[in-house]
Each structure stands twice: as C-alpha cells, then as structure tokens.
N, C-alpha and C positions, 0 to 999 in steps of 0.2 A: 621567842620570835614567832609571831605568828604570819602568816603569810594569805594574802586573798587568793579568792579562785584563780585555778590554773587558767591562762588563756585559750581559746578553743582555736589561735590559729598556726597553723603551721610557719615555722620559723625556717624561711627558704634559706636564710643568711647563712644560718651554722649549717643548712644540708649543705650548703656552698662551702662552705668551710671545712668542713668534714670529706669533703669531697678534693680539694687542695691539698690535704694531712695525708691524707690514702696516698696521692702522689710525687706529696714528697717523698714519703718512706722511698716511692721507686728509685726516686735520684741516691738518695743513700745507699740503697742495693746495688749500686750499679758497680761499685767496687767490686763485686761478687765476682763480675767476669775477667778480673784478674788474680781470682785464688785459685792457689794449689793447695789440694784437700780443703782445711779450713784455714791457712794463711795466708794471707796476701802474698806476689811475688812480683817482684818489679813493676809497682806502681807506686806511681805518679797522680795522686789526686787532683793536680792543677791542670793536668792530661786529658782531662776528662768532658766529653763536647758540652760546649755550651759553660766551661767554666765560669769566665768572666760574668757572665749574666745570674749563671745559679749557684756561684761559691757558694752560698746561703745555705743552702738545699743538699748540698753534699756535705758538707760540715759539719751540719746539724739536723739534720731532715729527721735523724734518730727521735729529736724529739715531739717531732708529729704523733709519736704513740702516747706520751701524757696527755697530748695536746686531746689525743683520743677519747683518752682516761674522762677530761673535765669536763670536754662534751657529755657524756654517757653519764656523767652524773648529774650536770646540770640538768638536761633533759629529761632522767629518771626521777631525781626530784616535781619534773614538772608534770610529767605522764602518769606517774605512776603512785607520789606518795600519797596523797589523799585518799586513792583510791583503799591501795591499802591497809592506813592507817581506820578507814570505816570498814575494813572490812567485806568492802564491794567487791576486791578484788581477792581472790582465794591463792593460798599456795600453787593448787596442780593449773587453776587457768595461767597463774605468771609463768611459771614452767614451760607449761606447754607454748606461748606467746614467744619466749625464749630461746628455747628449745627447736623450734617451727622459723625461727630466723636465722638461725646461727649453725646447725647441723648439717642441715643437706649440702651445702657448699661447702665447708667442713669435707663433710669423709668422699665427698666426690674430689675437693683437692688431694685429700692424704693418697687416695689411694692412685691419683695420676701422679703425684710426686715418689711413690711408691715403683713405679712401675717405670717412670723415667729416670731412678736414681739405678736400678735396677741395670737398663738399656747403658746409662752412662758408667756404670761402671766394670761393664764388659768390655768398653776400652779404654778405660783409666784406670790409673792405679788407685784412684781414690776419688770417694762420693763429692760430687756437686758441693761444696760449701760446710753443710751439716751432716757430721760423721755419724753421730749414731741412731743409722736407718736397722737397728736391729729387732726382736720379737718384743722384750721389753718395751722400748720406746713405741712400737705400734699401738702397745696395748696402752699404753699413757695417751696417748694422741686420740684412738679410739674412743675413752672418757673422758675426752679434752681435760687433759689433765697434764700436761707437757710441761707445766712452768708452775707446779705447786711445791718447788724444794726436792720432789723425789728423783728428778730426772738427771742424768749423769751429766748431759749437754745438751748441746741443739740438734734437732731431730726433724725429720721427712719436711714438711712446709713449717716450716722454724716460725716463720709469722702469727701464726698463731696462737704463739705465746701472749699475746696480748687479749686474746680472748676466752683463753686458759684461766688469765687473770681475773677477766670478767664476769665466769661464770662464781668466781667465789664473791667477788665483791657483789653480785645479784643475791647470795643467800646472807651474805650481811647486810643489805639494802632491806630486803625486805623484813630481817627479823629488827631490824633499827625503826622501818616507819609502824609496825607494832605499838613504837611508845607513843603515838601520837604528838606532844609539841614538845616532849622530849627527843625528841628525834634530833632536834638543831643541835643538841648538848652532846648526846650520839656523836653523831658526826664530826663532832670538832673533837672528843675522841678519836675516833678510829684517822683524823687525820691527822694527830698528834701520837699513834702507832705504827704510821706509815712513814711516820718525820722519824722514828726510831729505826726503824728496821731499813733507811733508804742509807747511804748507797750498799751495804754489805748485801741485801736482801732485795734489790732496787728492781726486780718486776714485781714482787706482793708489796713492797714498799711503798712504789712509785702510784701503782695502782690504787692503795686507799687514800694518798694523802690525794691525788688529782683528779678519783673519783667524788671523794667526800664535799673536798672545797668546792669541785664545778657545782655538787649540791647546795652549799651554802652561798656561792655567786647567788644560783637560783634565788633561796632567800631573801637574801639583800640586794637585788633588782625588784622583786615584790614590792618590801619595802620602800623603796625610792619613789616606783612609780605609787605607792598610794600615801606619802606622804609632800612628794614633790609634784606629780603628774604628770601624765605619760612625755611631755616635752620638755621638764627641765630636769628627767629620768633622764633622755636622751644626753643632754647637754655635760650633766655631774659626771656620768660615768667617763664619757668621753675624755673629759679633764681628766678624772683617776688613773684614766687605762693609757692614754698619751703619757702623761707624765711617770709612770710606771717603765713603757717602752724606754722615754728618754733617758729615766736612769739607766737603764742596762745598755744604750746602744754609748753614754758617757764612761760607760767602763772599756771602753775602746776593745781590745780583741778578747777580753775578761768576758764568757760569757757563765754566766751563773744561775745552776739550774736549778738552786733553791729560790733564787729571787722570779725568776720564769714560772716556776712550776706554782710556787705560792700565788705570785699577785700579777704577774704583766695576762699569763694565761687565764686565768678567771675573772680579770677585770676588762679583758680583751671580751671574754662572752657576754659582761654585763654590757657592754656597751656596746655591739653587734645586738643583741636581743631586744635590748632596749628601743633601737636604730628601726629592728625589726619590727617590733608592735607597735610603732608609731608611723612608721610607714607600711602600711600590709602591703606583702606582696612584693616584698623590696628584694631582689635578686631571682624571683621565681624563673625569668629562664635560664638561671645556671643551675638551677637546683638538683639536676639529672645527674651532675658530675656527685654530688652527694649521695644521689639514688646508687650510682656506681660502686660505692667506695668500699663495700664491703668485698665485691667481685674483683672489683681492681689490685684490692690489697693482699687475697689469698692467690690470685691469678699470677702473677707476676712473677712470684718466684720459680714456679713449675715454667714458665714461659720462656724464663730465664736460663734454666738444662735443655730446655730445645732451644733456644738461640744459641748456647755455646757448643751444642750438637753440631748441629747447621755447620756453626764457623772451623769448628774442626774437621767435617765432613771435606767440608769445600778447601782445606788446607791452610786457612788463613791463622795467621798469627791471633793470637788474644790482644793487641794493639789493634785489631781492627775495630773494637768497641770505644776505641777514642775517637771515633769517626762520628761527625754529627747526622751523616745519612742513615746508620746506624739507631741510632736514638731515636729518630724520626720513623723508622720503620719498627722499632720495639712497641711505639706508641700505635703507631697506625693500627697494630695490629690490636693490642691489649684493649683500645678504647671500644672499638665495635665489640671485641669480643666478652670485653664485662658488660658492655650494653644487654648485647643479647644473652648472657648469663642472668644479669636481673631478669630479662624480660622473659625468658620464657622457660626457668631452670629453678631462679631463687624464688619470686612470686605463685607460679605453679605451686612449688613444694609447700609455700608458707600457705597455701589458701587449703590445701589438701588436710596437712594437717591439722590446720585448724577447723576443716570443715570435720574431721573424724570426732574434735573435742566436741562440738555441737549434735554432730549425730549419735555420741555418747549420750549427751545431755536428755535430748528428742528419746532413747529408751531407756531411760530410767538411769544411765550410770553418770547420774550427775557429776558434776564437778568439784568437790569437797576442798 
C-alpha cells in the first residue's frame, strides 16, 4: 500500500472529535462520586443528571479511550510516518516532540492528585476511587509506566492509563515506520496482537489493535482520495462508516466492542477526514474543545476529590451529584480551567522544551 503525501492541513474535525472523547470519559467518571473506596455503593446509573439525554455517554463513554487509541494512530500515521521512515525525523527529536507534550501536565496532575488523595484521606477511611496511592505506584506513574502489566491496580490520576499505553505504542510506531512500505504489513500485525492479548490484557491490547487500525484507516482514506477523488472519497466512506454504525445500532442493546473498535470507529475517521480535506476548515471554531482535551481529561479526576471534598465538607449526601446544577457547575469549572491549562501551562512547557532541543542543536549537541 503505498500512500501519497500527507496533507499539509489541519483536520479541525477529529481535534473536534477528540475533544467530545475527552468528555465523554467525564460522563463515565461521574459514577466515581458514588464509590466507597474503589466500589460503587448505592447507585443508581439512571440517577444520573441529564440521563435521559446522555445514557449514551454513561454506558459507554469508557470507550472514548479506543476511540482515543485510533485517533493517535490515524493521525501519527499522517504526521509522522514518512517522516520517519526517511529518516527526517530522528529517534531523541520524536521523543523529545513526545515527551514536551505529554509530561509537564502529567506530573503536575500526579502530584495534585498525590496530595489531594492525601487531604482526602485524612477523613475517610479510604482513597478517592484508586486505592494504590503507595511509593511503588508513584514511581510507575513517575515513568508513566502505570498500565504496562507491572502495576497492582489503579493508582493516583488512574487516566492516565491511556497514556501509559501510548507511550509504548510511540516506540512501536516508530521502530514499525523504519520498514518503510512494509510498515502497512507491520501494522496489521501488531493489530492482529492486540486482537490476541484484548480482553484478558485489554489496555496493551486495545491500545495496538485501535492504535494500528486508526493507522491503517489513515492508509485507506489515501487511497480513496487518489484513486476516487477527494469528493467521491467523501461520499464511499460515508456509505462504509453509516452502514457500519447501522449494523451495531441493529444489534438493539448488543453493543459489540470488537465490531466498534475494528470498523464503525475507523471508518467513522475515514469519513470525518475525508469530510475534512474536502471541505477545509470544516468545524475550525470547535476545534479548541480538541485543543482542551488533553487538560480536560487529566483535569477532571483530581477536580473530582475536590468536588466530593466540597460536598462533604458542606454535609451533603453523595446523591447531591445526581443534581443537574451539579454537573453544570463541575463543567463550568473544568472548561475554563483546561482552557487556561492549555493556554498558559501545557503550550509554555511544550515551547520550552522544545526550545532547549533546538538550543541543544544551536551548540553543537545535535539531535542524533
């Protein structure tokens, strides 16, 4: 499979997209404020504000994190493989590009979920949700390493298991576009290792099989658009990925998250992508919620021990989070506050570091 040049434009649609996944996961957290330790206790899911509108989202919002997976592959395939498979692109620059996106909000969440699991459990008999906040788990978390099999449970900001993921699937990404147009054959390997190891093993599982496909989507939107053109690109996928949805929503309350994860979800990007390079520009002013989505998504659980601080403070029962004023005021808060996390915490840090890679470069300690 060989595939033409990446596009040079930015695809507003899936930052949009990507930006909706980050807050589903919230809705699905939202169970959170009615566990004791790490079990649920008298809830009621259908209790939950705003049911009727987002059963959706609470049922299944879990799987906004493959949804995550196939984004990050399709789009690393599109960013990143050509680069390098030529070689443009060096080991320590992908790292450091990596690394300079994903750390600083990282260990500034661990160590406020560190310090407010701390506060909360000086008056509970037990941690926020995820029980082992111990020296162990720190030091996993510290090399984002939380969800590599070594880890006993779920630990400090639990979310970032997903990222944990990430970082391994980036040192198989890169050592995969090494082979150059062996890379397609790669790929449908390691997603035929992730079809093995998923459910027993289902965050390294889930991670290759919906990292690798969203790569191969990638592929086979190429494809389309240079043997169909860029408008009846748009048109075929659209057939594929509807008719995809329509099977699974025909399995009435059967949802099936091999048939999701394989084809409704990466044919869902073929034809948003598609959507997108034919129309430019197509969702640019939602795109911010995507810009969000990484602050959104590490935010929210630490946000979540000071909301049920709060509610305990003030003497309120844990049924006051079935309140839709509630929910409205979790958001009000988290939205500005990942805004202003991107804006002046996550971009800072990334420009910083990257700028130390470059003034490496500037005396002599190039980039190898």
């Amino acid at each position: 499979m060989t595939a033409p040049a990446a596009p040079a434009e930015r695809l507003y649609i899936l930052d949009t997209l990507r930006g909706i996944a980050a807050l589903s996961v919230v809705f699905w957290h939202w169970q959170h404020f009615f566990y004791v330790g790490d079990t649920p206790s008298n809830f009621d899911p259908t209790q939950q504000p705003f049911y009727t509108t987002m059963e959706p989202f609470y049922h299944y919002g879990g799987l906004a994190v493959q949804l995550f997976f196939t984004i990050s592959g399709f789009v690393f395939f599109w960013l990143f493989a050509n680069g390098i498979g030529s070689r443009k692109v060096t080991p320590r620059a992908f790292a450091i590009d990596r690394f300079s996106r994903l750390y600083p909000l990282h260990l500034a969440t661990f160590l406020l979920v560190a310090a407010l699991q701390m506060a909360y459990l000086a008056q509970h008999a037990s941690s926020f949700v995820y029980p082992f906040n111990d020296g162990y788990h720190a030091l996993l978390n510290l090399l984002l390493a939380p969800a590599w099999g070594l880890e006993k449970g779920w630990s400090f900001n639990a979310p970032i298991w997903s990222v944990s993921v990430e970082v391994l699937l980036y040192a198989t990404f890169f050592v995969i576009c090494l082979a150059g147009s062996w890379r397609w054959l790669l790929a449908v390997v390691a997603c035929g290792v992730g079809l093995m190891l998923y459910p027993e093993s289902y965050k390294v599982g889930s991670g290759l099989l919906c990292f690798y496909i969203g790569g191969i989507a990638y592929g086979l939107l190429q494809q389309l658009r240079l043997r169909l053109g860029s408008g009846r690109a748009v048109a075929a996928s659209s057939i594929i990925a509807l008719t995809a949805w329509a099977y699974q929503f025909a399995l009435a309350d059967a949802v099936n998250s091999y048939l999701i994860m394989c084809l409704c979800f990466p044919a869902t990007l073929v034809m948003l992508a598609a959507a997108g390079l034919y129309w430019p520009g197509l969702l640019r002013s939602t795109a911010w919620v995507g810009d969000i989505s990484y602050a959104s998504y590490l935010l929210h659980f630490p946000l979540q021990i000071l909301f049920a601080m709060v509610m305990d403070k003030l003497g309120l029962a844990r049924t006051v989070f079935n309140q839709p004023w509630v929910m409205l005021a979790f958001f009000t808060v988290l939205i500005p506050l990942s805004l202003a996390c991107h804006q002046w915490f996550e971009r800072p840090a990334q420009r910083y570091l990257r700028g130390c890679k470059l003034a490496g470069q500037r005396t002599g300690k190039a980039v190898s």
